[in-house]
TORDREN-952799 format. One record per atom (N, C-alpha, C): residue number from 1; residue in three letters; atom name; x, y, z. Coordinates in nm, 3 decimals. Atoms other than C-alpha are relative to their C-alpha. Example, Ala and Ser with C-alpha at 12.3 -4.5 7.8 and 13.67 -1.06 7.14 Angstrom:
// residues 2
seq->1 type->ALA atom->N X->0.089 Y->-0.119 Z->0.000
seq->1 type->ALA atom->CA X->1.230 Y->-0.450 Z->0.780
seq->1 type->ALA atom->C X->0.090 Y->0.120 Z->0.000
seq->2 type->SER atom->N X->-0.082 Y->-0.119 Z->-0.006
seq->2 type->SER atom->CA X->1.367 Y->-0.106 Z->0.714
seq->2 type->SER atom->C X->-0.077 Y->0.109 Z->0.073
//
This chain:
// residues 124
seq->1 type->UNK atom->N X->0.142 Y->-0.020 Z->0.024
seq->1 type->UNK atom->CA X->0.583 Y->1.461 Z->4.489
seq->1 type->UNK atom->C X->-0.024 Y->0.051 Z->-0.142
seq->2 type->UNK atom->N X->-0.031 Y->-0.041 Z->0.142
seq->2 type->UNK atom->CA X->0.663 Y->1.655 Z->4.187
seq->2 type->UNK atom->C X->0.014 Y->-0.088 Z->-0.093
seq->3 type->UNK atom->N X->-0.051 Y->0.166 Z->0.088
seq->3 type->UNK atom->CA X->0.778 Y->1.322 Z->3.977
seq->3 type->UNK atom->C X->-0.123 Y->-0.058 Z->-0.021
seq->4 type->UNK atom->N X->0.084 Y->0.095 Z->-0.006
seq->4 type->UNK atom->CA X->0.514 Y->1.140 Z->4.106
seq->4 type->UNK atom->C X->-0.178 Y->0.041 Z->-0.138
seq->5 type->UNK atom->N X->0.086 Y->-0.111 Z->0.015
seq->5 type->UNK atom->CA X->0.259 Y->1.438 Z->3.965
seq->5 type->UNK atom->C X->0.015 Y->-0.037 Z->-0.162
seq->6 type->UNK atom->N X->0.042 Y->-0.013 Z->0.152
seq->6 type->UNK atom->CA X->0.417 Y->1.414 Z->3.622
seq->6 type->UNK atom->C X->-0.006 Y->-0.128 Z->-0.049
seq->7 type->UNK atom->N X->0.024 Y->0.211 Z->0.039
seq->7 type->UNK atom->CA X->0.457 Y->0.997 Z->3.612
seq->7 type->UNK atom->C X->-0.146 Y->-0.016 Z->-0.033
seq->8 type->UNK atom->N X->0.106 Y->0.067 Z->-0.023
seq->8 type->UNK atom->CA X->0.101 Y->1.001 Z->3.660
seq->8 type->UNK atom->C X->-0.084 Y->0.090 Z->-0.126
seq->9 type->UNK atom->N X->0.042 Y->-0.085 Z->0.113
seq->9 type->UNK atom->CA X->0.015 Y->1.326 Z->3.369
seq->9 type->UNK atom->C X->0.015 Y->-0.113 Z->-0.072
seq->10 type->UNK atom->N X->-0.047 Y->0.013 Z->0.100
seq->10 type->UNK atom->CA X->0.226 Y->1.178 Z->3.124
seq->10 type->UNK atom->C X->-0.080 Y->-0.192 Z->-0.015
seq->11 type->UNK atom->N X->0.086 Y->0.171 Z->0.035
seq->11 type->UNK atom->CA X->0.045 Y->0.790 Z->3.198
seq->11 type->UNK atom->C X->-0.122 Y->-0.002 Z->-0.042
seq->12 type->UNK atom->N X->0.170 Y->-0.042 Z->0.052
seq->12 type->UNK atom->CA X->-0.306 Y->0.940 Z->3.181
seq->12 type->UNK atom->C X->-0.003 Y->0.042 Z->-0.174
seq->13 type->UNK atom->N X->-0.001 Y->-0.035 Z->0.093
seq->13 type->UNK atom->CA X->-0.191 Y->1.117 Z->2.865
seq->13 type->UNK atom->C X->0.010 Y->-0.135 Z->-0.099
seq->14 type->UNK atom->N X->-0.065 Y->0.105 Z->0.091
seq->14 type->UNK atom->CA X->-0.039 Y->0.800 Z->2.691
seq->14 type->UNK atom->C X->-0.152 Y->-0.125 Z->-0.026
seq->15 type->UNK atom->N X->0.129 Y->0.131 Z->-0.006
seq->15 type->UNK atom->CA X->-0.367 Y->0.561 Z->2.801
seq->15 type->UNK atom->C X->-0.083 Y->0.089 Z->-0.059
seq->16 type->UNK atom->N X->0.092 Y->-0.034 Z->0.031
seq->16 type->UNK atom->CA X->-0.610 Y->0.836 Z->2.683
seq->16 type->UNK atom->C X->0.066 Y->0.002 Z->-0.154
seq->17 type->UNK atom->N X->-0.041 Y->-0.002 Z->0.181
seq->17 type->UNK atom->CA X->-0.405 Y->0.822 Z->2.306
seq->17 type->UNK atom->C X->0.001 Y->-0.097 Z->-0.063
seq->18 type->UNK atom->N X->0.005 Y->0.148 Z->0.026
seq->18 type->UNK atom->CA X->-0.389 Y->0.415 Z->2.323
seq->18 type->UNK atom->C X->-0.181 Y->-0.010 Z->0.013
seq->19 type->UNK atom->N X->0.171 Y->0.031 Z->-0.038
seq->19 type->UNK atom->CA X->-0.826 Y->0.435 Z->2.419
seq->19 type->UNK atom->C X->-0.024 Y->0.044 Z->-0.167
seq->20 type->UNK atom->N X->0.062 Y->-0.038 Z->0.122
seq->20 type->UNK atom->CA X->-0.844 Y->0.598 Z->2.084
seq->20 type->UNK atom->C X->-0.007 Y->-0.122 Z->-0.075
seq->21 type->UNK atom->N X->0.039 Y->0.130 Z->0.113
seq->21 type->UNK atom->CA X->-1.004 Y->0.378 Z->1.748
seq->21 type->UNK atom->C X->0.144 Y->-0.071 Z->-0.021
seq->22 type->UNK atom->N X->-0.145 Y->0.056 Z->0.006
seq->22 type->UNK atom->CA X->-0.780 Y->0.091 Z->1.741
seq->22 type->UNK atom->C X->-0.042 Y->-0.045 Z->-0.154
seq->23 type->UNK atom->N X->0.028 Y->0.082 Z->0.130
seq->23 type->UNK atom->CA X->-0.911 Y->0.054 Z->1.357
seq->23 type->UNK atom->C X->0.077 Y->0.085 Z->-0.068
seq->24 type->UNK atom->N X->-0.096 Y->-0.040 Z->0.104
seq->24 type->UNK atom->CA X->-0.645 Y->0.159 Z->1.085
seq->24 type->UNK atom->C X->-0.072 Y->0.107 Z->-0.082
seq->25 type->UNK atom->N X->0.053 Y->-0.075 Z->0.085
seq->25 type->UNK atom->CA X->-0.745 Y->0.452 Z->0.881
seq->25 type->UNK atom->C X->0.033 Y->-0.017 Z->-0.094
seq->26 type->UNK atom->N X->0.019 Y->0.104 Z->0.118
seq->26 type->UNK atom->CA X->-0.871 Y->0.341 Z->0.543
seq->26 type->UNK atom->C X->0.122 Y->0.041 Z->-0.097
seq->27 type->UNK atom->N X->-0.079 Y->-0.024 Z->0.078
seq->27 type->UNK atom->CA X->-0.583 Y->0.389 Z->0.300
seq->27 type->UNK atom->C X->-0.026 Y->0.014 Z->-0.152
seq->28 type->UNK atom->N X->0.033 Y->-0.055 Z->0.119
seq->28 type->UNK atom->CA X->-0.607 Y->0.541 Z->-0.038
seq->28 type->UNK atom->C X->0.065 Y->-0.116 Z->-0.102
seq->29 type->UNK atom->N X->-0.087 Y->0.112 Z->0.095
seq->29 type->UNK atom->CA X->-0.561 Y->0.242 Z->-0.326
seq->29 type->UNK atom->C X->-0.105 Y->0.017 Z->-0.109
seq->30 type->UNK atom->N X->0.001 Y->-0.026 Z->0.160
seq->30 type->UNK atom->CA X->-0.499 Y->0.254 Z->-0.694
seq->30 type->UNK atom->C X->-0.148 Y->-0.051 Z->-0.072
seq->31 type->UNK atom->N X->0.130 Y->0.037 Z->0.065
seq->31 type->UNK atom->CA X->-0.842 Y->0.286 Z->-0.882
seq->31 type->UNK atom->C X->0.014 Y->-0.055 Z->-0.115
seq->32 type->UNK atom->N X->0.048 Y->-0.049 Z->0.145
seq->32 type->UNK atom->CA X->-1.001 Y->0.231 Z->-1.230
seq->32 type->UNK atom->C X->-0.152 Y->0.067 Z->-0.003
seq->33 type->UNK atom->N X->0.159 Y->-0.028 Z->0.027
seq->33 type->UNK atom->CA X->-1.304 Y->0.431 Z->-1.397
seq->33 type->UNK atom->C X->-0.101 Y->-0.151 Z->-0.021
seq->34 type->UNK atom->N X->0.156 Y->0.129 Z->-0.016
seq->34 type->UNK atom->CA X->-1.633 Y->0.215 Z->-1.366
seq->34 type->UNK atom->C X->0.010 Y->0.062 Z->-0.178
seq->35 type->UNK atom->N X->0.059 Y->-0.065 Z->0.147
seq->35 type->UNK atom->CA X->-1.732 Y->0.467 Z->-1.702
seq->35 type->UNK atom->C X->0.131 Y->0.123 Z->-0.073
seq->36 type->UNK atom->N X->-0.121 Y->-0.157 Z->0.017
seq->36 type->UNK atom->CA X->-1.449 Y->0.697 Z->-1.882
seq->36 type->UNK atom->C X->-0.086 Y->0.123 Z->-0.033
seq->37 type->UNK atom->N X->0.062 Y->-0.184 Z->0.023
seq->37 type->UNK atom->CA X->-1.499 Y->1.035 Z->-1.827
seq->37 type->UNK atom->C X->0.089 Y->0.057 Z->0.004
seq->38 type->UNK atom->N X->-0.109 Y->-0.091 Z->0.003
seq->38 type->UNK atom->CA X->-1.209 Y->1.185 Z->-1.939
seq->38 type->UNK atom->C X->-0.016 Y->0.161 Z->-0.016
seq->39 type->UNK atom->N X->0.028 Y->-0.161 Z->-0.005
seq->39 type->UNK atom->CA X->-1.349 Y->1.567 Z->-1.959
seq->39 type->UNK atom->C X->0.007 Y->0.005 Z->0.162
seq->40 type->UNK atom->N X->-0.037 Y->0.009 Z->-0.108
seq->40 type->UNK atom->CA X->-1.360 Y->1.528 Z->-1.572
seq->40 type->UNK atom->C X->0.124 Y->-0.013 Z->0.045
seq->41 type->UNK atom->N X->-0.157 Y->0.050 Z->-0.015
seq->41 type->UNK atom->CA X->-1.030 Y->1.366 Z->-1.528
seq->41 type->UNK atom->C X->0.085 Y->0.153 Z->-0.056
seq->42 type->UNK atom->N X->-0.076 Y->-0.130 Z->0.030
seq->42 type->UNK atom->CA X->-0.883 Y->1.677 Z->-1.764
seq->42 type->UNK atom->C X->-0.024 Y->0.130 Z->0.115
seq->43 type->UNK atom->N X->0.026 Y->-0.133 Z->-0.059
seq->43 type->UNK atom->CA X->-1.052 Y->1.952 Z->-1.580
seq->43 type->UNK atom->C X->0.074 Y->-0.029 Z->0.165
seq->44 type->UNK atom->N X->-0.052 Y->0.074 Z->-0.138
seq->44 type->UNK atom->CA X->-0.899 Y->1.721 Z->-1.225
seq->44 type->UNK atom->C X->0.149 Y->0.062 Z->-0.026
seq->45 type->UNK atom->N X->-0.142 Y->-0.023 Z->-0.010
seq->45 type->UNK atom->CA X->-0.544 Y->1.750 Z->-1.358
seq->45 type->UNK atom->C X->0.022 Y->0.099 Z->-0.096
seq->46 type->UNK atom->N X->-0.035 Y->-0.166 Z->0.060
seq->46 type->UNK atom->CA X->-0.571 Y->2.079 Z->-1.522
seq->46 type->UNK atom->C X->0.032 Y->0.092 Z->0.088
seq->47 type->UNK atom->N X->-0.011 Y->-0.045 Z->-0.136
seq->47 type->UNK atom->CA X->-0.651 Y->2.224 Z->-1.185
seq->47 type->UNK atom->C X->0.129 Y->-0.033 Z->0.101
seq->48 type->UNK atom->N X->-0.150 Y->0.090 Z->-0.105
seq->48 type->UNK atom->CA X->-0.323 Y->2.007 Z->-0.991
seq->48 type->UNK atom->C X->0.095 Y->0.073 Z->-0.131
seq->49 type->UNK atom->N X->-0.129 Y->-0.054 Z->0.115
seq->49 type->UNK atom->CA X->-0.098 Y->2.189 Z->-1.308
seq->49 type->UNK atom->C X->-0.022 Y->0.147 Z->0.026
seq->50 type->UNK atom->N X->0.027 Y->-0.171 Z->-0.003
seq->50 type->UNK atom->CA X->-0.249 Y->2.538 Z->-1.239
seq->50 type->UNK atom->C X->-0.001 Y->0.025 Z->-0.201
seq->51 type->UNK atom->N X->0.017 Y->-0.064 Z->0.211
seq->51 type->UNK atom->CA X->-0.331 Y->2.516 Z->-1.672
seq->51 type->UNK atom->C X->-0.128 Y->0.019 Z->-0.019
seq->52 type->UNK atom->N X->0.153 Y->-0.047 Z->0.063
seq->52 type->UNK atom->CA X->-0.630 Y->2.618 Z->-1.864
seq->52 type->UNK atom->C X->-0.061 Y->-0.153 Z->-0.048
seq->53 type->UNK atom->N X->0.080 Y->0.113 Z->-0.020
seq->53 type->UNK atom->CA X->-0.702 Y->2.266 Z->-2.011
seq->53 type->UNK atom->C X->0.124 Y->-0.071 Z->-0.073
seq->54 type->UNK atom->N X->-0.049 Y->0.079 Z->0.029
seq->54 type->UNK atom->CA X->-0.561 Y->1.971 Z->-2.070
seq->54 type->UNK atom->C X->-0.030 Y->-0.134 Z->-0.112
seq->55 type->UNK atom->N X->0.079 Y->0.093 Z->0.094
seq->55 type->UNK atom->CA X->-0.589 Y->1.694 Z->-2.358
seq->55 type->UNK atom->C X->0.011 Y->-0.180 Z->0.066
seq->56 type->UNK atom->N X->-0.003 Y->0.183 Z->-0.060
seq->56 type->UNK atom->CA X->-0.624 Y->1.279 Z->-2.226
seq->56 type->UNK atom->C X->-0.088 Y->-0.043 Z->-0.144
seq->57 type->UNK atom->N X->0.089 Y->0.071 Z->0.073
seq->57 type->UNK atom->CA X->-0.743 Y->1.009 Z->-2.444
seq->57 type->UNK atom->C X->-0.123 Y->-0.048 Z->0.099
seq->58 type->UNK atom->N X->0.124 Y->0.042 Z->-0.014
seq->58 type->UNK atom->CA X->-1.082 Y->0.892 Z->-2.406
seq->58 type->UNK atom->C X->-0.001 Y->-0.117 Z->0.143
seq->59 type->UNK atom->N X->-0.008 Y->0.101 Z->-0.111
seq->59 type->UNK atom->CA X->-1.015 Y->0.590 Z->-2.181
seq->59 type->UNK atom->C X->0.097 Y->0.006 Z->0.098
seq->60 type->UNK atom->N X->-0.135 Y->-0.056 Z->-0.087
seq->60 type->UNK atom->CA X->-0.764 Y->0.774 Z->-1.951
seq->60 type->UNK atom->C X->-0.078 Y->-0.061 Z->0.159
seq->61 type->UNK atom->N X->0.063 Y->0.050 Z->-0.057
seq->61 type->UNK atom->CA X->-0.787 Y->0.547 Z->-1.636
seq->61 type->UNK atom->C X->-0.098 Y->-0.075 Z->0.017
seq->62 type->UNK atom->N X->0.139 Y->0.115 Z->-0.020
seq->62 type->UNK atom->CA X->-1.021 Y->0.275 Z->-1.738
seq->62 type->UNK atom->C X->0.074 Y->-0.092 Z->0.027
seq->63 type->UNK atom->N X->-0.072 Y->0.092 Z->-0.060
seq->63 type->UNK atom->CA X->-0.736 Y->0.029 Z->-1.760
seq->63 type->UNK atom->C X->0.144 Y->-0.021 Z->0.066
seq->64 type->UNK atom->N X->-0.061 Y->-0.004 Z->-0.053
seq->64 type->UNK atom->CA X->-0.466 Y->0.171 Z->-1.616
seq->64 type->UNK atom->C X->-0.044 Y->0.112 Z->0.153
seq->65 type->UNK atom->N X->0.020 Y->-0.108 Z->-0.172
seq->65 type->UNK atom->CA X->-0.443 Y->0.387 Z->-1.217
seq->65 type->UNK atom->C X->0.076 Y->0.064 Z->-0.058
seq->66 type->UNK atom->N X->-0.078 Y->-0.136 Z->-0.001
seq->66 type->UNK atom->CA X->-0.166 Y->0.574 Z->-1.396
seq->66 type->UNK atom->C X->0.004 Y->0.036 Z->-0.089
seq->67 type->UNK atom->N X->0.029 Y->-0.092 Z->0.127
seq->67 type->UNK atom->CA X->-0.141 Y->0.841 Z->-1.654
seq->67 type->UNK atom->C X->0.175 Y->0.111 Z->0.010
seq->68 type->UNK atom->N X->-0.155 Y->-0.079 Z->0.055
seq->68 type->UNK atom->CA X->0.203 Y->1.027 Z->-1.789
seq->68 type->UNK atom->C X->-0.071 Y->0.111 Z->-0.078
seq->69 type->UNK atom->N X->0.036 Y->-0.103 Z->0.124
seq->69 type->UNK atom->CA X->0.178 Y->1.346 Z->-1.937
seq->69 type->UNK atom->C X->0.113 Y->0.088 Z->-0.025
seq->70 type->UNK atom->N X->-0.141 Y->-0.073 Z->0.069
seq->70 type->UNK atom->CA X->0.474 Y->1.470 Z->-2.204
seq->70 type->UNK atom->C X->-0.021 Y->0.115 Z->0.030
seq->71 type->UNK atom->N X->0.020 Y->-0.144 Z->0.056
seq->71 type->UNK atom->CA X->0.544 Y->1.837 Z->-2.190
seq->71 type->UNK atom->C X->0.002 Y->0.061 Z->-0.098
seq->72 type->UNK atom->N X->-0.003 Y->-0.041 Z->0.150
seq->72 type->UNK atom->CA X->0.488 Y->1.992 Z->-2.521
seq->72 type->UNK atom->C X->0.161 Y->0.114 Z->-0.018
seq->73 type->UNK atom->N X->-0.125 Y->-0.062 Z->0.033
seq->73 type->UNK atom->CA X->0.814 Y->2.060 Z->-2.652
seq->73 type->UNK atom->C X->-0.027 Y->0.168 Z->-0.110
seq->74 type->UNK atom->N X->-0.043 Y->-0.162 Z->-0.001
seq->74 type->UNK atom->CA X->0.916 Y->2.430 Z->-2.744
seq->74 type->UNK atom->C X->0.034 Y->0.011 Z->-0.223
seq->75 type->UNK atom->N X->-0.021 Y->0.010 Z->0.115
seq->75 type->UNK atom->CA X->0.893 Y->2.449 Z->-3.117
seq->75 type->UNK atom->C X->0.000 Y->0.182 Z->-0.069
seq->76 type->UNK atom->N X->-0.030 Y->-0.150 Z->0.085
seq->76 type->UNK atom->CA X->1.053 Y->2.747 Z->-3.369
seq->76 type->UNK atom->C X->-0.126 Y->0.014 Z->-0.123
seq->77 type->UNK atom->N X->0.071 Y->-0.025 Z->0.112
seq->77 type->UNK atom->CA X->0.828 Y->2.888 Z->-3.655
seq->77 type->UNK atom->C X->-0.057 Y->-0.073 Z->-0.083
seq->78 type->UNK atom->N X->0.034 Y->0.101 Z->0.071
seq->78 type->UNK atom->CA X->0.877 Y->2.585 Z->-3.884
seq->78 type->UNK atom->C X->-0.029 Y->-0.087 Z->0.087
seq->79 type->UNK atom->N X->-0.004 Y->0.075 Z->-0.054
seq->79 type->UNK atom->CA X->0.806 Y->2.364 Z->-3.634
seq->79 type->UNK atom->C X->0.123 Y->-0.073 Z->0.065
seq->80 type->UNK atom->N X->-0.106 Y->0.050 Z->-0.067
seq->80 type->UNK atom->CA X->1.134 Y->2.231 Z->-3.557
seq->80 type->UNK atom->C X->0.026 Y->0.019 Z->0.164
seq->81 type->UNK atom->N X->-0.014 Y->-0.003 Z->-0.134
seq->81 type->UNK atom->CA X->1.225 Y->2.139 Z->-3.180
seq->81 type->UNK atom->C X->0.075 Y->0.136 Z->0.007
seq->82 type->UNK atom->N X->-0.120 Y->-0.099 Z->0.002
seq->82 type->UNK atom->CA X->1.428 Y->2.416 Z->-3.018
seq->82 type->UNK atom->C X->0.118 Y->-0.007 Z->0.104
seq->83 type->UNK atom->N X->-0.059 Y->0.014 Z->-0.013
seq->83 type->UNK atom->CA X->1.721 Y->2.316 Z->-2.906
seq->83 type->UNK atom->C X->0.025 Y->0.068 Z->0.179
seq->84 type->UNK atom->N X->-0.051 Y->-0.057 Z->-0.068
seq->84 type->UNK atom->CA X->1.782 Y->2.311 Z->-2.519
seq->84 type->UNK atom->C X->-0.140 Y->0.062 Z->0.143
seq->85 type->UNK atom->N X->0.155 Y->-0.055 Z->-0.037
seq->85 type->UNK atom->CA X->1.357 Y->2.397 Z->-2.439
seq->85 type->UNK atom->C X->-0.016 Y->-0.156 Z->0.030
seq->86 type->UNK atom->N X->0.063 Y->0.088 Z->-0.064
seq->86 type->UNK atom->CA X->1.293 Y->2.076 Z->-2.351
seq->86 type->UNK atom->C X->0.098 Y->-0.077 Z->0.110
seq->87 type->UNK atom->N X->-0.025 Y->-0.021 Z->-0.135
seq->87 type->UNK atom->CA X->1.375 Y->2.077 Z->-1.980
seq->87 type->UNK atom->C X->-0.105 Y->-0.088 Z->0.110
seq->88 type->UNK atom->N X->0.122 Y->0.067 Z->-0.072
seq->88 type->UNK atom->CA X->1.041 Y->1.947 Z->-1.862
seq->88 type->UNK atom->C X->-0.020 Y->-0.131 Z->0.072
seq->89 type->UNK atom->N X->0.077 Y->0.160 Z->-0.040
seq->89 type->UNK atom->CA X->0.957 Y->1.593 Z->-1.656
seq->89 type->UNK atom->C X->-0.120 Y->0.017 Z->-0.051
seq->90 type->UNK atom->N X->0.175 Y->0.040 Z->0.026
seq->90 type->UNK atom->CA X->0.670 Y->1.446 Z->-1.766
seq->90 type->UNK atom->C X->-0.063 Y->-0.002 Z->0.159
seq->91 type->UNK atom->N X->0.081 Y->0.006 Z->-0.113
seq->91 type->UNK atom->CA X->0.423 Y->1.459 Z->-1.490
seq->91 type->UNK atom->C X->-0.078 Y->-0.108 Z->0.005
seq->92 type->UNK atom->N X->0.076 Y->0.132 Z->0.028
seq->92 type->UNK atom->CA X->0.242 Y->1.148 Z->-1.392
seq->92 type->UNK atom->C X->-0.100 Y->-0.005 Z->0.159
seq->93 type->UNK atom->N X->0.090 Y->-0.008 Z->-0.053
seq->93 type->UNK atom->CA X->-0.071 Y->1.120 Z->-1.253
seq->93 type->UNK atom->C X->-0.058 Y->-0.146 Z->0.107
seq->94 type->UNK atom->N X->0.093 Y->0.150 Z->0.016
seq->94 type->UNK atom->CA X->-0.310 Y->0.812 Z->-1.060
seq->94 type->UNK atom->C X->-0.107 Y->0.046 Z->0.037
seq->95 type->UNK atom->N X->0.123 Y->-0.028 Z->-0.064
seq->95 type->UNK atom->CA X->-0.623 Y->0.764 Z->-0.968
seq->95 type->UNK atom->C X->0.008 Y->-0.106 Z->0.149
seq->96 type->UNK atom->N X->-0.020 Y->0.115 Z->-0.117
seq->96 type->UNK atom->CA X->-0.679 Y->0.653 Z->-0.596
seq->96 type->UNK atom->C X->-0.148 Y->0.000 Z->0.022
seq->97 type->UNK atom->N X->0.154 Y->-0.011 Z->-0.043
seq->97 type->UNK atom->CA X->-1.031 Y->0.554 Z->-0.412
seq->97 type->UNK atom->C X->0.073 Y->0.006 Z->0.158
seq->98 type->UNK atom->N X->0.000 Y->0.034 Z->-0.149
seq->98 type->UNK atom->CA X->-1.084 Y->0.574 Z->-0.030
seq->98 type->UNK atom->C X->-0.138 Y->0.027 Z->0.000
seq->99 type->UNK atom->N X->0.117 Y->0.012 Z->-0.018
seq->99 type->UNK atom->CA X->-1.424 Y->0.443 Z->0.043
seq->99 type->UNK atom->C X->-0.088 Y->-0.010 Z->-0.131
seq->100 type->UNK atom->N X->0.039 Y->0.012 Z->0.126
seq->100 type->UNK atom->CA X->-1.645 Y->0.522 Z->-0.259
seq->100 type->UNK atom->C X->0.039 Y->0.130 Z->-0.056
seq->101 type->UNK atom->N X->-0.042 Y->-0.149 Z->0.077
seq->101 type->UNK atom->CA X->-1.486 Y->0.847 Z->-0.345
seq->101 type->UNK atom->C X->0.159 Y->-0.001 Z->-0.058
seq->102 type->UNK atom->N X->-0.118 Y->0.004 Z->0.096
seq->102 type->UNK atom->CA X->-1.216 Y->0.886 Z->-0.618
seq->102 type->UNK atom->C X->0.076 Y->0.148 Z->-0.010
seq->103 type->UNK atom->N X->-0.074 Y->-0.131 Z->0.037
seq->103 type->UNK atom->CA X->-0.959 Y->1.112 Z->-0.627
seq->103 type->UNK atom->C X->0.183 Y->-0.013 Z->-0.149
seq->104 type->UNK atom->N X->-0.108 Y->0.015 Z->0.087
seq->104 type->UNK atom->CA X->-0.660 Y->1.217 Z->-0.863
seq->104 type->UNK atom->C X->0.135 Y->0.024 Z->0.046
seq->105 type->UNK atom->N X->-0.071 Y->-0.079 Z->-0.098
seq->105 type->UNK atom->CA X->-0.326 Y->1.283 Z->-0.717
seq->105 type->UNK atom->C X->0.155 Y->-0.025 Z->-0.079
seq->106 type->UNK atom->N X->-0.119 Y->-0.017 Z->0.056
seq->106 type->UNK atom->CA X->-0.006 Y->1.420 Z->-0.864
seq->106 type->UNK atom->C X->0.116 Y->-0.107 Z->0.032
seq->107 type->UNK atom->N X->-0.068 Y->0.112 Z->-0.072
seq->107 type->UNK atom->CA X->0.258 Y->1.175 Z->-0.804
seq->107 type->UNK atom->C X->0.134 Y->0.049 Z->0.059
seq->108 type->UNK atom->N X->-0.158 Y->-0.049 Z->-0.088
seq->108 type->UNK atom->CA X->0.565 Y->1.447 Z->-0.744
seq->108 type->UNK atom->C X->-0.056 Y->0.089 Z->0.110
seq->109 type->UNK atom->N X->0.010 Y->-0.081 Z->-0.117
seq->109 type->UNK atom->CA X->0.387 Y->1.688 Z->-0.548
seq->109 type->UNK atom->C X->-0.117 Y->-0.073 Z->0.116
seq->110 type->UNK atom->N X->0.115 Y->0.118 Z->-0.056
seq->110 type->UNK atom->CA X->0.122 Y->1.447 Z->-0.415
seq->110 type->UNK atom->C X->-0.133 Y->0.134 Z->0.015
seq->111 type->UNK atom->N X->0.134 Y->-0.127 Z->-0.023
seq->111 type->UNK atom->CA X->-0.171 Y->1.772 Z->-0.474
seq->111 type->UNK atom->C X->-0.104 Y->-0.126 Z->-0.049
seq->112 type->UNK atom->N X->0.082 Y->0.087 Z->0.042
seq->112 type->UNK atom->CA X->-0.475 Y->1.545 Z->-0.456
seq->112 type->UNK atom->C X->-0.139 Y->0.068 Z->-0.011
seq->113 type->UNK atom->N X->0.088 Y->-0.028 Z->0.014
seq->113 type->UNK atom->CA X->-0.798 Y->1.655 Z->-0.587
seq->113 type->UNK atom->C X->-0.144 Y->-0.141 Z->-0.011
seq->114 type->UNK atom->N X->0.088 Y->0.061 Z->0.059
seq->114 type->UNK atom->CA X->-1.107 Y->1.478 Z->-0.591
seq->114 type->UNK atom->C X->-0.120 Y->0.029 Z->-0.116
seq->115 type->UNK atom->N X->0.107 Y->0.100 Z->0.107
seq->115 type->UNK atom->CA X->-1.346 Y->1.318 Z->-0.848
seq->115 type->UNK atom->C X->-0.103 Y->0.027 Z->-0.021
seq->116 type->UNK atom->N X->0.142 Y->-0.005 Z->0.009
seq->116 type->UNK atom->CA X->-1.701 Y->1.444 Z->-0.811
seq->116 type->UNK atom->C X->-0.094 Y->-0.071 Z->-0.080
seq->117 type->UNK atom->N X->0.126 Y->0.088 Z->0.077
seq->117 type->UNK atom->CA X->-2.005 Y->1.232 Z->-0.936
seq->117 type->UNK atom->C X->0.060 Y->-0.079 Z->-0.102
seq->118 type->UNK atom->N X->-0.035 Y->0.110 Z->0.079
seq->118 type->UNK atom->CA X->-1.764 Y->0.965 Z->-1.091
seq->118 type->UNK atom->C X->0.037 Y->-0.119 Z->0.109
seq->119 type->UNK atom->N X->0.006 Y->0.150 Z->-0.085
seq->119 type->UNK atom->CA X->-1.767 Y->0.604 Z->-0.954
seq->119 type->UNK atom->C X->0.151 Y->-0.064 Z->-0.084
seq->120 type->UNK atom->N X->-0.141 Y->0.059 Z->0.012
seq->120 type->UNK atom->CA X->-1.443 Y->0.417 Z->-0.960
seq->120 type->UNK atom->C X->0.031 Y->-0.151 Z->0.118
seq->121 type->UNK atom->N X->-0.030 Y->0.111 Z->-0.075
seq->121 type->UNK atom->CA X->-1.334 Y->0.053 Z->-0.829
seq->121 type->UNK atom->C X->0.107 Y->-0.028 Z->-0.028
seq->122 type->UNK atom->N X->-0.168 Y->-0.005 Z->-0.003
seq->122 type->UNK atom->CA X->-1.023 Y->-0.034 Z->-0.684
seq->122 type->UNK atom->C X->0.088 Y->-0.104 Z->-0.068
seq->123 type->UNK atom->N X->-0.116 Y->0.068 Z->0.100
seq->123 type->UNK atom->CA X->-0.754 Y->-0.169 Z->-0.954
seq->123 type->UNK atom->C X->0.079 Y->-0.129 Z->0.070
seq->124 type->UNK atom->N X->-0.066 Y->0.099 Z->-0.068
seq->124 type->UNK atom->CA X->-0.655 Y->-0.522 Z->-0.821
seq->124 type->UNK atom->C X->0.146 Y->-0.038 Z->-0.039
//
């Protein structure tokens, strides 16, 4: 009776998890900016670095989804490198959409922030 009790839990359970939306949840794919707004974009992946601010060129994400950023090497007095300080990965960024909302999202730690009041269409 016992058996029968949990054959019949564990079937109810399984048909009420198969009744759920049988539609795919929308998946996040590689954008571009509609308009560059790279002061947005900086203050996006300033915030995902935990830094004060960050520099991008002007068209960061108009024609590419991805973005690299060098670490500023460790320089002595005269400028010269310093030997041993540059340790750093570059960090590399994309832009994704899901739906009409754009976000930015680290690519090692995957910290994804979104986009506010910028329009973006998805990079074919």
């Amino acid at each position: 009776m016992k058996i029968l009790l949990a054959i019949t839990a564990i079937s109810l359970f399984l048909s009420g998890c198969l009744a759920q939306s049988s539609e795919p949840t929308p998946k996040l794919q590689h954008a571009l900016l509609i308009e560059p707004n790279s002061a947005k974009v900086a203050d996006a992946i300033a915030q995902l670095l935990h830094s004060s601010q960050v520099q991008l060129a002007d068209d960061v994400f108009v024609t590419s989804s991805t973005v690299t950023l060098e670490q500023l090497n460790h320089k002595d007095p005269q400028g010269n490198p310093i030997l041993g300080k540059q340790l750093n990965m570059p960090d590399q960024f994309e832009l994704v959409t899901k739906g009409e909302r754009c976000f930015v999202r680290h690519l090692d730690s995957k910290a994804t922030i979104e986009l506010k009041q910028v329009l973006c269409k998805i990079n074919p």
